[in-house]
DOTI-604112 format. One record per residue: x, y, z of N, C-alpha, C, O, CB in turn. Coordinates in steps of 0.02 Angstrom, whole numbers, plus 50000, padded with zeros to 5 digits. Last residue first. Glycine has a CB too. Example, Ala and Ser with C-alpha at 12.3 -4.5 7.8 and 13.67 -1.06 7.14 Angstrom:
// DOTI-604112
@n.x: 50642	n.y: 49888	n.z: 50354	ca.x: 50684	ca.y: 49947	ca.z: 50357	c.x: 50645	c.y: 50002	c.z: 50394	o.x: 50670	o.y: 50057	o.z: 50402	cb.x: 50704	cb.y: 49970	cb.z: 50286
@n.x: 50660	n.y: 49716	n.z: 50390	ca.x: 50615	ca.y: 49775	ca.z: 50390	c.x: 50660	c.y: 49835	c.z: 50390	o.x: 50712	o.y: 49834	o.z: 50423	cb.x: 50565	cb.y: 49776	cb.z: 50452
END
This chain:
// DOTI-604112
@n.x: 50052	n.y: 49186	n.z: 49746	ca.x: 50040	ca.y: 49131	ca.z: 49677	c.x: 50086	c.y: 49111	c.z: 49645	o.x: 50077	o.y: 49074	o.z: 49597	cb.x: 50003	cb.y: 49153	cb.z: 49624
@n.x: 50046	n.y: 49301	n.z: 49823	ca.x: 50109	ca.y: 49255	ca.z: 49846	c.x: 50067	c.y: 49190	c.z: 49787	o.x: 50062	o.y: 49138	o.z: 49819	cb.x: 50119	cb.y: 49230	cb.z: 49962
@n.x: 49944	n.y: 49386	n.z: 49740	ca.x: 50006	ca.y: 49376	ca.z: 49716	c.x: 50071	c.y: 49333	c.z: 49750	o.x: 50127	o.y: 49327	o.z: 49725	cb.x: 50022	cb.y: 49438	cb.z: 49708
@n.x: 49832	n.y: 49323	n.z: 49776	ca.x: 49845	ca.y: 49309	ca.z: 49731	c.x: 49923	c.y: 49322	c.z: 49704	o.x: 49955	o.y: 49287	o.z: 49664	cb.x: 49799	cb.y: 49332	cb.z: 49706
@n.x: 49834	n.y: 49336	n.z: 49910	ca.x: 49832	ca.y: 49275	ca.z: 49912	c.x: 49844	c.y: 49268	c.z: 49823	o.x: 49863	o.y: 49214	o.z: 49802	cb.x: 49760	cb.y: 49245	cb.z: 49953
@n.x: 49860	n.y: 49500	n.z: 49911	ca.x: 49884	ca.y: 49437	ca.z: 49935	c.x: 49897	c.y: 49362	c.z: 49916	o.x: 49951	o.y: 49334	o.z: 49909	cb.x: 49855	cb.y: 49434	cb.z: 49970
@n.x: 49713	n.y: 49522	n.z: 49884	ca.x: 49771	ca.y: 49537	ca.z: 49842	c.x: 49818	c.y: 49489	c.z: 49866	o.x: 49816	o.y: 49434	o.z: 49839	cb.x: 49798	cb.y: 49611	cb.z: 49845
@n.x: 49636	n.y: 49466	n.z: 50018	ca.x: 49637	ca.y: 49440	ca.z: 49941	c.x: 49683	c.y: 49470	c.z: 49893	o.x: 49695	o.y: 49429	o.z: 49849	cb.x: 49570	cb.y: 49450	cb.z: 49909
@n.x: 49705	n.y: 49550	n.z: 50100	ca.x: 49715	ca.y: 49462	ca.z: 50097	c.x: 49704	c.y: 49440	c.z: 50038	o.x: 49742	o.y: 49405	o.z: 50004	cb.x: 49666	cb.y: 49417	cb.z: 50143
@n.x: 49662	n.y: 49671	n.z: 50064	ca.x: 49730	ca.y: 49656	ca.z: 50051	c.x: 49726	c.y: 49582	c.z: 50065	o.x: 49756	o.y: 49552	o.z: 50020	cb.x: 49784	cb.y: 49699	cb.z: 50096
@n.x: 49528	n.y: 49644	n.z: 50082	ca.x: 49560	ca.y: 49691	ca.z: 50012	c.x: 49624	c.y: 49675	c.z: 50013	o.x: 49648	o.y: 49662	o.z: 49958	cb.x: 49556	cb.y: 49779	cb.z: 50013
@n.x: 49531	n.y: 49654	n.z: 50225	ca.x: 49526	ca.y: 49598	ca.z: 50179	c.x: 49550	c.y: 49609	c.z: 50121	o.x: 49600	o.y: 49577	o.z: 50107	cb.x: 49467	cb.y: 49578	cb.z: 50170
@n.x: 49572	n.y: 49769	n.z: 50284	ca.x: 49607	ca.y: 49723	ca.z: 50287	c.x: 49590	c.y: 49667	c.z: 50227	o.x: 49632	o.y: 49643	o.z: 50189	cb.x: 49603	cb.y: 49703	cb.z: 50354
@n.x: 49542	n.y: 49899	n.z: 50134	ca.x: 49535	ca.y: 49863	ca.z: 50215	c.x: 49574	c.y: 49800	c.z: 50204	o.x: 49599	o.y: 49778	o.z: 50153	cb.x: 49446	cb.y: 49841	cb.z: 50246
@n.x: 49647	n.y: 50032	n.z: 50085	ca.x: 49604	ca.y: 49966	ca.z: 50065	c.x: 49608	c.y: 49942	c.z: 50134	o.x: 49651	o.y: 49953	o.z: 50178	cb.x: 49637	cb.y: 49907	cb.z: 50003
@n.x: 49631	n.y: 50195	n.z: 50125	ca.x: 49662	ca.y: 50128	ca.z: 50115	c.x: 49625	c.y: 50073	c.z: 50106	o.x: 49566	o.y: 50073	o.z: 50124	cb.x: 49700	cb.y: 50112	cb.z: 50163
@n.x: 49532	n.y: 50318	n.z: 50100	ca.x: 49597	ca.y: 50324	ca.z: 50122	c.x: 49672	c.y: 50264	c.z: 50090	o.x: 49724	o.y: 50274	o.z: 50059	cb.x: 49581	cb.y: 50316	cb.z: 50202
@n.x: 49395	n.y: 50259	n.z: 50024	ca.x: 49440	ca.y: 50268	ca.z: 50086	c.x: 49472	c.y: 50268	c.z: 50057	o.x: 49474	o.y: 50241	o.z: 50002	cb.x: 49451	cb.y: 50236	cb.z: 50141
@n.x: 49198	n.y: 50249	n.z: 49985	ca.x: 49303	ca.y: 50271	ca.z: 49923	c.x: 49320	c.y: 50275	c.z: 50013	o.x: 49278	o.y: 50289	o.z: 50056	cb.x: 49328	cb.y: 50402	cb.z: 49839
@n.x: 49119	n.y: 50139	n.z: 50029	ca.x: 49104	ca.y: 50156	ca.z: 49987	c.x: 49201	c.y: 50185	c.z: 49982	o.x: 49251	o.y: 50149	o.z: 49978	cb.x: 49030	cb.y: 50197	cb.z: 49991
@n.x: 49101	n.y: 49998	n.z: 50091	ca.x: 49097	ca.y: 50046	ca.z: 50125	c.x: 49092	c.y: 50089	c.z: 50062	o.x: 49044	o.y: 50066	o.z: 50030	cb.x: 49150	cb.y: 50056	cb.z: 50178
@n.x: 49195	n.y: 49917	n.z: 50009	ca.x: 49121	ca.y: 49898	ca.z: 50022	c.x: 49099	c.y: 49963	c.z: 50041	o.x: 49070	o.y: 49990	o.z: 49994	cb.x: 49106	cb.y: 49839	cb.z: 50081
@n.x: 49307	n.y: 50044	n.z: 49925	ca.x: 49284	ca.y: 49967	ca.z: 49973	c.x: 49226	c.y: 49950	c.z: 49991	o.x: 49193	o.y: 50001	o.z: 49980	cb.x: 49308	cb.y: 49961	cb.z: 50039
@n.x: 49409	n.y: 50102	n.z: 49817	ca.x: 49340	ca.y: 50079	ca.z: 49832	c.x: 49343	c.y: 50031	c.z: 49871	o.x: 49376	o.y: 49980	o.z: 49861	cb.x: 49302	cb.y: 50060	cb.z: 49780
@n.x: 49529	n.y: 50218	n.z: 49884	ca.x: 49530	ca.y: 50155	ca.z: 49867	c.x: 49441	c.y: 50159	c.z: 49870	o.x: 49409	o.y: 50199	o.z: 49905	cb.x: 49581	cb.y: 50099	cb.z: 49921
@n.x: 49632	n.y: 50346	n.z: 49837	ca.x: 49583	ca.y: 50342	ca.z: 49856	c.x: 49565	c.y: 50251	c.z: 49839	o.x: 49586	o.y: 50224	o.z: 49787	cb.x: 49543	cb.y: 50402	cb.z: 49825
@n.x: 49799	n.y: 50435	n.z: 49893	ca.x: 49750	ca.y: 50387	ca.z: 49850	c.x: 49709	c.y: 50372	c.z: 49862	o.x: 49713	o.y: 50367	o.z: 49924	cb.x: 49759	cb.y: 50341	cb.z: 49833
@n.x: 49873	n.y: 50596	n.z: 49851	ca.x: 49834	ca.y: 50547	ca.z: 49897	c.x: 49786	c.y: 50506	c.z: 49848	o.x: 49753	o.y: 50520	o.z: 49798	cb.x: 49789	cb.y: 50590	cb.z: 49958
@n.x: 50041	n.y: 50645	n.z: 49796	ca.x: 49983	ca.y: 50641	ca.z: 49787	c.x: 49934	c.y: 50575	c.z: 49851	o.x: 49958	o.y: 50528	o.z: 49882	cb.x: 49986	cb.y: 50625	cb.z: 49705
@n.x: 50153	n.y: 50713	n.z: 49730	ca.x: 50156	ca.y: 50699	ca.z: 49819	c.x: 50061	c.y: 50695	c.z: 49821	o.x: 50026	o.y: 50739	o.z: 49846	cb.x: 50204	cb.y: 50793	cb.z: 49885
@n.x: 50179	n.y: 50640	n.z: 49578	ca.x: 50175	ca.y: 50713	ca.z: 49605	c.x: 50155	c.y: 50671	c.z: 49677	o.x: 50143	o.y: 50610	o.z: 49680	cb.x: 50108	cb.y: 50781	cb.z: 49563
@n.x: 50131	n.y: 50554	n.z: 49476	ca.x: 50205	ca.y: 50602	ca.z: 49456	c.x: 50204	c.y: 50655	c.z: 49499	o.x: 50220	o.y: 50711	o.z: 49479	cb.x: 50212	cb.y: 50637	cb.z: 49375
@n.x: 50102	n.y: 50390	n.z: 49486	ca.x: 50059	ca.y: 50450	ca.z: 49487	c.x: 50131	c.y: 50497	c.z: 49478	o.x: 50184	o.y: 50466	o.z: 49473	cb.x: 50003	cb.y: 50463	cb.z: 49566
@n.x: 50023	n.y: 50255	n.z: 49398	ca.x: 50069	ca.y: 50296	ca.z: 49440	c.x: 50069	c.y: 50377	c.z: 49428	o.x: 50047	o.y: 50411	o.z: 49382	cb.x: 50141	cb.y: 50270	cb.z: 49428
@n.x: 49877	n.y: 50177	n.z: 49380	ca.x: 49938	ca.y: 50210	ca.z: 49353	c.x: 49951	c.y: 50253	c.z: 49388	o.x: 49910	o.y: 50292	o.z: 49413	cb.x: 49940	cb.y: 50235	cb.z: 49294
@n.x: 49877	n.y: 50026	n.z: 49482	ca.x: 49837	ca.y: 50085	ca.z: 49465	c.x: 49878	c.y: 50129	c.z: 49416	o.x: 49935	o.y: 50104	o.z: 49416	cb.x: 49816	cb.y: 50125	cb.z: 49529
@n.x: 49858	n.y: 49883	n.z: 49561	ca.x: 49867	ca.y: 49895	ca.z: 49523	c.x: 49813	c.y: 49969	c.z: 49486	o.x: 49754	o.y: 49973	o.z: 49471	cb.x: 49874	cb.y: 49835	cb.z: 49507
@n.x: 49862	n.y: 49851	n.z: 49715	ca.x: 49797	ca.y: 49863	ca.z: 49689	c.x: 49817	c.y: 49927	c.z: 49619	o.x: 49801	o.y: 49987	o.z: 49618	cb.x: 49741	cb.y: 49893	cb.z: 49763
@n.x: 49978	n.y: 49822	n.z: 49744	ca.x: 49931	ca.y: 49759	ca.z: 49752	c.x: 49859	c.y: 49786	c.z: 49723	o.x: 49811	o.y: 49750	o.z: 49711	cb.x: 49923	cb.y: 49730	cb.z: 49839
@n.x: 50127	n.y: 49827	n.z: 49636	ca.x: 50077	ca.y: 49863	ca.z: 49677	c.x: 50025	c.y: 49827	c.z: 49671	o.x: 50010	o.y: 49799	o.z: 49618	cb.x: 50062	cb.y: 49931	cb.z: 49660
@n.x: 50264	n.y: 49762	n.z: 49657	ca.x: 50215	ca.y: 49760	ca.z: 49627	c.x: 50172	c.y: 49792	c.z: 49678	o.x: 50175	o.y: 49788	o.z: 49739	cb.x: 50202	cb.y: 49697	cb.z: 49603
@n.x: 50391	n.y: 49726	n.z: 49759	ca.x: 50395	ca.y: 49784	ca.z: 49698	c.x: 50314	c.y: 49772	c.z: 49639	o.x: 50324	o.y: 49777	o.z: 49578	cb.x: 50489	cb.y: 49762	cb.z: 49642
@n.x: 50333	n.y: 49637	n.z: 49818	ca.x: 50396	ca.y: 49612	ca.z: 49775	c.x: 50386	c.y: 49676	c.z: 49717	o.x: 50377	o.y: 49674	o.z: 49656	cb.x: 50388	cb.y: 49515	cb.z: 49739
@n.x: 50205	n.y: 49723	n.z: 49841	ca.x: 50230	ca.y: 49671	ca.z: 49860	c.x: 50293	c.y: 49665	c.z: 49817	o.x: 50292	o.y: 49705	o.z: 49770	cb.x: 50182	cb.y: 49618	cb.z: 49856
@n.x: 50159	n.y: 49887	n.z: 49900	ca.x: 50185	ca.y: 49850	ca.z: 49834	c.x: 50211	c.y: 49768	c.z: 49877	o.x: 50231	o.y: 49765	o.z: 49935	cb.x: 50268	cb.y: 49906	cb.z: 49786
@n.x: 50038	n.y: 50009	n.z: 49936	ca.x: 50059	ca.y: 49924	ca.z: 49945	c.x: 50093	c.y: 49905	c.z: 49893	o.x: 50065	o.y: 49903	o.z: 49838	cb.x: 50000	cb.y: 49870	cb.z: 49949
@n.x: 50014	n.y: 50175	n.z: 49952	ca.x: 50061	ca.y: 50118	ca.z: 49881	c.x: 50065	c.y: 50064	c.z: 49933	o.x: 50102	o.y: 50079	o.z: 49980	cb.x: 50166	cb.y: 50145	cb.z: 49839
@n.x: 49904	n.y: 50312	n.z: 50012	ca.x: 49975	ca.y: 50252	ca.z: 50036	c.x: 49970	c.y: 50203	c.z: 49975	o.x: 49914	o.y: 50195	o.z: 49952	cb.x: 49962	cb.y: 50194	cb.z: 50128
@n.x: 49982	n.y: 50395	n.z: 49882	ca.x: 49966	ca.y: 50396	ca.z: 49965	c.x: 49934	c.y: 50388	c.z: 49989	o.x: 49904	o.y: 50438	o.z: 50009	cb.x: 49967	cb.y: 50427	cb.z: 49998
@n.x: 50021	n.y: 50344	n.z: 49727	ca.x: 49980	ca.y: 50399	ca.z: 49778	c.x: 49980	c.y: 50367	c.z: 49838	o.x: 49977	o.y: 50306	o.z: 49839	cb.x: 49899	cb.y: 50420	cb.z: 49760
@n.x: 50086	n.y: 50251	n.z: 49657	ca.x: 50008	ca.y: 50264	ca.z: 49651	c.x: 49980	c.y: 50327	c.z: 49697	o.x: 49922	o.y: 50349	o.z: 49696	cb.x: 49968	cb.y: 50194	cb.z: 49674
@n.x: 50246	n.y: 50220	n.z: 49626	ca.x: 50205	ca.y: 50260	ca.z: 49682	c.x: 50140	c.y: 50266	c.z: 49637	o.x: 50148	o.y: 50288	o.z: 49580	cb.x: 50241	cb.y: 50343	cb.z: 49711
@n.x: 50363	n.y: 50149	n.z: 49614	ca.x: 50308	ca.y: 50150	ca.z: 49555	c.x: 50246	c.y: 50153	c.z: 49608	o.x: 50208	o.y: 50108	o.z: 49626	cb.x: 50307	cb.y: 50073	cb.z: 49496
@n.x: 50469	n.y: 50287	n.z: 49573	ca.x: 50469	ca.y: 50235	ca.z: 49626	c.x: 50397	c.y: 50208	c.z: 49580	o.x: 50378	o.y: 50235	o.z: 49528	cb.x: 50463	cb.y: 50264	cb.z: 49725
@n.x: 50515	n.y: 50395	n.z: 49511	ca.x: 50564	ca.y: 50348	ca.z: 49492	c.x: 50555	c.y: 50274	c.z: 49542	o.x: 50595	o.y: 50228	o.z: 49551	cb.x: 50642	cb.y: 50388	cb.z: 49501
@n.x: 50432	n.y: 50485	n.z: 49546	ca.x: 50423	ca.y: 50472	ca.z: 49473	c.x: 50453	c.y: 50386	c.z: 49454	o.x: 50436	o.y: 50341	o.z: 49415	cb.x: 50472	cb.y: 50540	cb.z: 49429
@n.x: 50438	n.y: 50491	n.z: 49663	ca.x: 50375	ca.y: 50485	ca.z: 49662	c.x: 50381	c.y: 50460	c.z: 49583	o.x: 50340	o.y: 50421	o.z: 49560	cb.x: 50332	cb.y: 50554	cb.z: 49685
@n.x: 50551	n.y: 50569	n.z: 49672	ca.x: 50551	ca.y: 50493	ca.z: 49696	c.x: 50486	c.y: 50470	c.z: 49685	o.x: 50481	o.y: 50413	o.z: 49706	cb.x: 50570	cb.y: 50481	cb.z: 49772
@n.x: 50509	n.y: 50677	n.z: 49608	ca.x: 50552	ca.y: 50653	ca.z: 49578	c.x: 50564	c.y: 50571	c.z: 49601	o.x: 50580	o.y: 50525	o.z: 49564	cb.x: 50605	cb.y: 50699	cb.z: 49585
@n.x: 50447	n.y: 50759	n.z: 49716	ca.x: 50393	ca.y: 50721	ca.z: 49646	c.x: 50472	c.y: 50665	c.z: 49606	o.x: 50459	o.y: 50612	o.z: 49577	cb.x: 50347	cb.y: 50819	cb.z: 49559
@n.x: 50483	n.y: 50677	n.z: 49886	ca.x: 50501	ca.y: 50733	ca.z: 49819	c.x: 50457	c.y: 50700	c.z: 49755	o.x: 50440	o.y: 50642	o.z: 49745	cb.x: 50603	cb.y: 50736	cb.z: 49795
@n.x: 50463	n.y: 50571	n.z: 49960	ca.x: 50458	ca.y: 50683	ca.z: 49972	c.x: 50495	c.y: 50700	c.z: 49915	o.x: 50539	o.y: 50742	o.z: 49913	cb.x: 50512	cb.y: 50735	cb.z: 50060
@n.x: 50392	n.y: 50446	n.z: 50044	ca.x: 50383	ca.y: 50474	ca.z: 49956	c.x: 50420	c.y: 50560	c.z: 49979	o.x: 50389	o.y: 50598	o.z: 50017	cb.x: 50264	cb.y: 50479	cb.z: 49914
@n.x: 50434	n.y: 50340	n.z: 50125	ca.x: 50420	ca.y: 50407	ca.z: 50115	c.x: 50437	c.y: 50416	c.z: 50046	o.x: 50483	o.y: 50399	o.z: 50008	cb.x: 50455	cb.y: 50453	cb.z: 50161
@n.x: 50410	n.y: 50162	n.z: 50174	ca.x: 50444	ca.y: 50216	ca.z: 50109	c.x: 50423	c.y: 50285	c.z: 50082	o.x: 50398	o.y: 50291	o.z: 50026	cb.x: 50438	cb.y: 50183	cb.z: 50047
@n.x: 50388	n.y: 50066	n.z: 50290	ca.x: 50390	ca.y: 50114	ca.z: 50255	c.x: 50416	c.y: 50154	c.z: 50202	o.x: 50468	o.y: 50179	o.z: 50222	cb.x: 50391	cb.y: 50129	cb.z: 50278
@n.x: 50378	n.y: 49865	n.z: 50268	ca.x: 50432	ca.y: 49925	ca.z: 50266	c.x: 50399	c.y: 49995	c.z: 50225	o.x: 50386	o.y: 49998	o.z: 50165	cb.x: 50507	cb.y: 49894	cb.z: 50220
@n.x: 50306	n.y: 49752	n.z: 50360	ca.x: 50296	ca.y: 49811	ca.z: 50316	c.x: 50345	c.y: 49888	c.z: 50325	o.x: 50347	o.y: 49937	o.z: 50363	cb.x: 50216	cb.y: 49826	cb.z: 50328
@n.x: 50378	n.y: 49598	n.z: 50360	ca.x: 50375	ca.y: 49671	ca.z: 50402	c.x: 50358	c.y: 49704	c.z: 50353	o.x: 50387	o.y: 49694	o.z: 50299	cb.x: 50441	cb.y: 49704	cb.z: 50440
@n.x: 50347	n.y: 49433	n.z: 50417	ca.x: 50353	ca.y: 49481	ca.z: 50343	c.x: 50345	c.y: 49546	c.z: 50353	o.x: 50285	o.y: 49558	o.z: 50355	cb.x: 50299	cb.y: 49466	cb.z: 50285
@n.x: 50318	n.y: 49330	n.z: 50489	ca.x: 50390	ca.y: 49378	ca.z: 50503	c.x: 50401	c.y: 49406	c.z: 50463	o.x: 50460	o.y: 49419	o.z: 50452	cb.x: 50453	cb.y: 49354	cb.z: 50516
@n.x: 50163	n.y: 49302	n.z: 50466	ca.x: 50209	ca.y: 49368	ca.z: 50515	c.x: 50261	c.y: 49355	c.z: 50521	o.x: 50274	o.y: 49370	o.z: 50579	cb.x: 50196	cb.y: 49386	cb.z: 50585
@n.x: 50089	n.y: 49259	n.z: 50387	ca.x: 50156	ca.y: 49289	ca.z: 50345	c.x: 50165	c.y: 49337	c.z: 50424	o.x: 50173	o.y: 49398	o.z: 50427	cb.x: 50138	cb.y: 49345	cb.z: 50245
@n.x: 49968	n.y: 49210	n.z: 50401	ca.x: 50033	ca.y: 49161	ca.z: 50423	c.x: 50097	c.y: 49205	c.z: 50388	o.x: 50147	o.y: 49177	o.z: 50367	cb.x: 50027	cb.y: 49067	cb.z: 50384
@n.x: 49862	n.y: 49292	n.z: 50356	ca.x: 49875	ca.y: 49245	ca.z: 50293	c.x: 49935	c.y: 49200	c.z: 50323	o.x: 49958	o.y: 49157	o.z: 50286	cb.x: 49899	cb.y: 49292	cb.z: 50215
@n.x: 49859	n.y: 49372	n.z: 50465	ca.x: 49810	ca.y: 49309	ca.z: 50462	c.x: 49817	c.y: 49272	c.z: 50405	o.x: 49783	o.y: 49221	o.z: 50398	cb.x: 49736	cb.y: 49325	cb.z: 50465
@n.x: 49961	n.y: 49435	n.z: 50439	ca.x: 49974	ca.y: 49401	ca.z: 50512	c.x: 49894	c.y: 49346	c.z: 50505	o.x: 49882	o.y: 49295	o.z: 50536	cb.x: 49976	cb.y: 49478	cb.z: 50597
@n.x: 49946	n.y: 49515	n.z: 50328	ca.x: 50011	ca.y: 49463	ca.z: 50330	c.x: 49981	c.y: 49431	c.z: 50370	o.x: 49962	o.y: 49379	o.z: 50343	cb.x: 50088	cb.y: 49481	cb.z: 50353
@n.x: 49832	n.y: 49600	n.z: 50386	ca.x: 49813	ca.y: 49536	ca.z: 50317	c.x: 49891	c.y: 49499	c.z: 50321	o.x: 49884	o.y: 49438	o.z: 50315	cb.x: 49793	cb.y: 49582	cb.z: 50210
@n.x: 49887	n.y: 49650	n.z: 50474	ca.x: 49838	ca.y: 49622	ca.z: 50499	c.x: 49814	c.y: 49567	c.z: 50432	o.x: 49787	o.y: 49512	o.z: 50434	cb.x: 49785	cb.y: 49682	cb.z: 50525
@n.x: 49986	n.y: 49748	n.z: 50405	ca.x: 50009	ca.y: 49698	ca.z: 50462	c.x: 49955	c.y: 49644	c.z: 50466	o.x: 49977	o.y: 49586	o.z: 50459	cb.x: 50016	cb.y: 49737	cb.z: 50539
@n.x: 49878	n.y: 49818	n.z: 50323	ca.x: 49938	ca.y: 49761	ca.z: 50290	c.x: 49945	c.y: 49711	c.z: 50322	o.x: 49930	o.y: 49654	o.z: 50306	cb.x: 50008	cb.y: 49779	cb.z: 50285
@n.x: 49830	n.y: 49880	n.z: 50428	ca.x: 49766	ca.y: 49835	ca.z: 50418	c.x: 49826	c.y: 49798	c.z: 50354	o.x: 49810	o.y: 49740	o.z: 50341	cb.x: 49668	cb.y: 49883	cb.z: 50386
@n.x: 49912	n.y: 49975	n.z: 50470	ca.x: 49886	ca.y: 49920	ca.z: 50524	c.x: 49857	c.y: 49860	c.z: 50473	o.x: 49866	o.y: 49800	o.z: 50484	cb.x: 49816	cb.y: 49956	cb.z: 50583
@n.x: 49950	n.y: 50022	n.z: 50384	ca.x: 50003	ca.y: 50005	ca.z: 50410	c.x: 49970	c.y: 49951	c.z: 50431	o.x: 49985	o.y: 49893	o.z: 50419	cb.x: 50039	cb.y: 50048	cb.z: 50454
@n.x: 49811	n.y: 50100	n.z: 50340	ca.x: 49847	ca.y: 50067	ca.z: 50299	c.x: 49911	c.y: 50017	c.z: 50320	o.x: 49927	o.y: 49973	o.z: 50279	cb.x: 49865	cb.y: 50115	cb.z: 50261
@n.x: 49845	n.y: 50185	n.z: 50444	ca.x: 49768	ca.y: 50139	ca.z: 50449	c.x: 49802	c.y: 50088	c.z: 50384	o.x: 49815	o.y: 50030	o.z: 50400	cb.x: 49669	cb.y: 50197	cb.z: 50423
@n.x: 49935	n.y: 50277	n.z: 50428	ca.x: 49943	ca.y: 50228	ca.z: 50508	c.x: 49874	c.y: 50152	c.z: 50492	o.x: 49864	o.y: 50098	o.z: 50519	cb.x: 49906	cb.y: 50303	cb.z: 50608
@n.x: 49910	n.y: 50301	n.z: 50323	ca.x: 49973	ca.y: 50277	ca.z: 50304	c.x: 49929	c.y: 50230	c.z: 50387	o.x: 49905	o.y: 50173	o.z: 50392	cb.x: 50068	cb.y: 50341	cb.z: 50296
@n.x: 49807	n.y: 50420	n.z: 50306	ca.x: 49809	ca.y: 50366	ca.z: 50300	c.x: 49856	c.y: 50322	c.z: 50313	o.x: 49819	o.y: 50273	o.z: 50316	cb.x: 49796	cb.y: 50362	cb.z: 50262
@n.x: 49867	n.y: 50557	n.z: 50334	ca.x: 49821	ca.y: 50530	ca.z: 50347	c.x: 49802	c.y: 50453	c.z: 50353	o.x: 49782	o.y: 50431	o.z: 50407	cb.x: 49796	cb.y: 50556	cb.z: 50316
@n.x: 50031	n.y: 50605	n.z: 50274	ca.x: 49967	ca.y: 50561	ca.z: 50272	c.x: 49934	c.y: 50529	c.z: 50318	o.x: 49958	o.y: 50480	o.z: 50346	cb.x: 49972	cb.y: 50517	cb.z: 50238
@n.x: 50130	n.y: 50650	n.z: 50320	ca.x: 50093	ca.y: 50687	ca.z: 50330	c.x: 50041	c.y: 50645	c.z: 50309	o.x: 49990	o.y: 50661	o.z: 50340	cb.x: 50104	cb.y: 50746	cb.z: 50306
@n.x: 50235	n.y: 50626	n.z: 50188	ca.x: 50246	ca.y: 50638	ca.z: 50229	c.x: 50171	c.y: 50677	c.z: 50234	o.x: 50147	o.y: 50715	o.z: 50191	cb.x: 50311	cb.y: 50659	cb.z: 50234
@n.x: 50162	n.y: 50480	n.z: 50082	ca.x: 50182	ca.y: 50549	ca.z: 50075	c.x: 50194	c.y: 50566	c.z: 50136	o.x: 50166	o.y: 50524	o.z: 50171	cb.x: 50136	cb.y: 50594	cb.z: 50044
@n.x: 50201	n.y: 50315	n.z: 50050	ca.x: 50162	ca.y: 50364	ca.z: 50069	c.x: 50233	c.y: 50403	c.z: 50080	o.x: 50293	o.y: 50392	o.z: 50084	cb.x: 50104	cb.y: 50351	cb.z: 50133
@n.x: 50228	n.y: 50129	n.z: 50029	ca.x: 50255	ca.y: 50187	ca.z: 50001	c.x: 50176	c.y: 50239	c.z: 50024	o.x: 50118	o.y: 50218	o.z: 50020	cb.x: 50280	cb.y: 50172	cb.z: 49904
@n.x: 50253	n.y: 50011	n.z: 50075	ca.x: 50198	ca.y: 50035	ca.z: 50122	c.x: 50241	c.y: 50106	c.z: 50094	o.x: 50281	o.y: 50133	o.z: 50132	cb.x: 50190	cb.y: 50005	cb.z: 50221
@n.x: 50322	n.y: 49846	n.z: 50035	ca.x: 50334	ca.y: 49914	ca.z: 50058	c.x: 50268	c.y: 49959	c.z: 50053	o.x: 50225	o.y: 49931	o.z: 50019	cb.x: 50391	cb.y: 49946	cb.z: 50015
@n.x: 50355	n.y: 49688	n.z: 50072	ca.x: 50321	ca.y: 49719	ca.z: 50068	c.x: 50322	c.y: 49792	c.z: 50105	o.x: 50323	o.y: 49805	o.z: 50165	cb.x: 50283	cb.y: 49683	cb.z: 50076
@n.x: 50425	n.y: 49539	n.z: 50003	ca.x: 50453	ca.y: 49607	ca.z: 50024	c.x: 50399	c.y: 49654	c.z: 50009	o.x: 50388	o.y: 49668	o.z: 49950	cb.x: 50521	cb.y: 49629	cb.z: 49987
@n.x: 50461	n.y: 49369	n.z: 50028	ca.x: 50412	ca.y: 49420	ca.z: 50009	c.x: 50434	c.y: 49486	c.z: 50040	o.x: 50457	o.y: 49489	o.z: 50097	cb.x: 50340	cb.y: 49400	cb.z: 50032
END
């Protein structure tokens, strides 16, 4: 499993998003699975990566909270219980997770 943690230089989010990936691998038993950063800085890598905005979970090159991609150094907004954040919470990602190691 190969999981990248695509964001914009300067995001806000990325560190909370970092944590709470780590924290859904490490209780689904996936800790030697590292979340690899991937700076987004140019709209052009933004075009040619399959970037949703800032911060992108992709698993095996799939994005876990499937959205259309975006064409510019953009920020993403997630719904969570709580109401729109930054990043999906930890659980949000276990359950993506659990569906795509399927």
């Amino acid at each position: 499993m190969k999981v990248e943690l695509l964001h914009i230089v300067g995001c806000p989010n990325t560190d909370v998003a970092e944590a709470n990936a780590r924290a859904a691998l490490d209780a689904l038993g996936f800790r030697a699975v590292p979340v690899e950063l991937v700076t987004i800085r140019t709209e052009a890598e933004a075009v040619s990566t399959r970037f949703g905005g800032s911060p992108t979970i992709l698993v095996d090159g799939v994005d876990l909270f499937p959205t259309a991609p975006v064409r510019s150094l953009a920020c993403r907004v997630y719904a969570t219980r709580n109401g729109f954040a930054g990043a999906p919470t930890q659980e949000q990602i276990e359950v993506a997770l659990r569906g795509a190691s399927r």
